[in-house]
N, C-alpha and C positions, 0 to 999 in steps of 0.2 A: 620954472617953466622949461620946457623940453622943446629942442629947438626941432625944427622940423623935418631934418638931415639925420639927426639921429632917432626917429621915432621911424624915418626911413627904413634903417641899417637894422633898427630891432625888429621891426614888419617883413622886412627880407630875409633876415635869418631865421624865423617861424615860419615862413615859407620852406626856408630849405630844409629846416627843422623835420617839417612833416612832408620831405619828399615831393612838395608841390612847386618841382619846376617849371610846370606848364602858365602857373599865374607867377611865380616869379619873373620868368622870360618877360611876359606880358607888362607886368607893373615898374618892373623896379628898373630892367634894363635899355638903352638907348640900344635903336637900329645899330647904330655904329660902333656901341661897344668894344673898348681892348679890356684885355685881361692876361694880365703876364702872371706867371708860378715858374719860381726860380728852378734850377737841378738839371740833373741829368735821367731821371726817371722819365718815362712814357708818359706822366703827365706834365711834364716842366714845356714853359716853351710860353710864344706868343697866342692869344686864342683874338681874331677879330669879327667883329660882328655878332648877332644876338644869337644863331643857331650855331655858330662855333663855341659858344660862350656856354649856351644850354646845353650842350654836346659834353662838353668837359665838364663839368656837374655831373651829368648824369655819369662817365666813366667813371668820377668817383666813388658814383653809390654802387654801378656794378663792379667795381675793381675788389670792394668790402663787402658784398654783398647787403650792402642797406644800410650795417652799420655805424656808419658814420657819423657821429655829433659832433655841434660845434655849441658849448658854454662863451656865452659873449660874459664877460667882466665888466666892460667898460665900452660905453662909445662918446666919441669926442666930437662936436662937428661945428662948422660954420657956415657960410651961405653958399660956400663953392667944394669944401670938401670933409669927409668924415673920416676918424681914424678909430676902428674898432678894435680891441685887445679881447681875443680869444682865445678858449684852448677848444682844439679839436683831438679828438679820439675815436680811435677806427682799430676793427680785427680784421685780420686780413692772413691767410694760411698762414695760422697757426703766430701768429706776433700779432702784437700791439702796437696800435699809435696815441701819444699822448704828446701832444705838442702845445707850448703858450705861442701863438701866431698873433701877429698885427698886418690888420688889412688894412692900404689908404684906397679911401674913395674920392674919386673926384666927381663933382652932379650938379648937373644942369640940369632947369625946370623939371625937377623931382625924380630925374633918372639917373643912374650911373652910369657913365660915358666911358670911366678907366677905373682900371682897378689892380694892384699892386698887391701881392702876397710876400708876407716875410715868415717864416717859419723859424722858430728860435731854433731847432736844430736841422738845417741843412742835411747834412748828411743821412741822419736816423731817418728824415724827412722821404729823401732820395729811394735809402735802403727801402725801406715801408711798401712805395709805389712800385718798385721794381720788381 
């Protein structure tokens, strides 16, 4: 049986999948929303609340112009948080991204309130964005 946190985190990444962060905003995210991404890149940094939150999403699909996928592997979840193991990959002038990333979620009554990005390589990660 598929716990209900994680059929969450898979419905939210088919959203982001197909570029529909207007019903992501809507469904998956808390008003109050945090969202930290580690670096020193233009997108590293604290993002709070739902349109700062949608805001930064969308910078990543215009920073690659669209192409950005995230293969989820694995999601792990229980009543208050999920932890997804993904790889994201993105072109972006003329380089590649190819990263194994772990995202935690924390969620209340069916929304994500914080959200944690770890990127397995930092740096390449940084470079990429910059």
């Amino acid at each position: 049986m598929v716990h209900a946190n994680e059929k969450l985190l898979r419905d939210a990444y088919a959203l982001f999948g197909n570029g529909d962060i207007g019903t992501l905003k809507r469904k998956f995210f808390a008003e109050d929303i945090q969202w930290h991404y580690p670096g020193k890149s233009p997108l590293g940094g604290d993002y709070h609340g739902v349109d700062q939150v949608a805001g930064w999403l969308m910078q990543t699909y215009e920073a690659c112009w669209g192409s950005i996928t995230v293969d989820v592997h694995d999601v792990i979840a229980s009543d208050e948080h999920a932890v997804a193991l993904i790889t994201v990959r993105a072109d972006r002038q003329g380089r590649s991204l190819k990263d194994d990333t772990v995202q935690v979620f924390h969620i209340t009554e069916g929304k994500a309130t914080e959200v944690w990005t770890y990127p397995s390589d930092l740096y390449a990660s940084d470079e990429f964005w910059s």
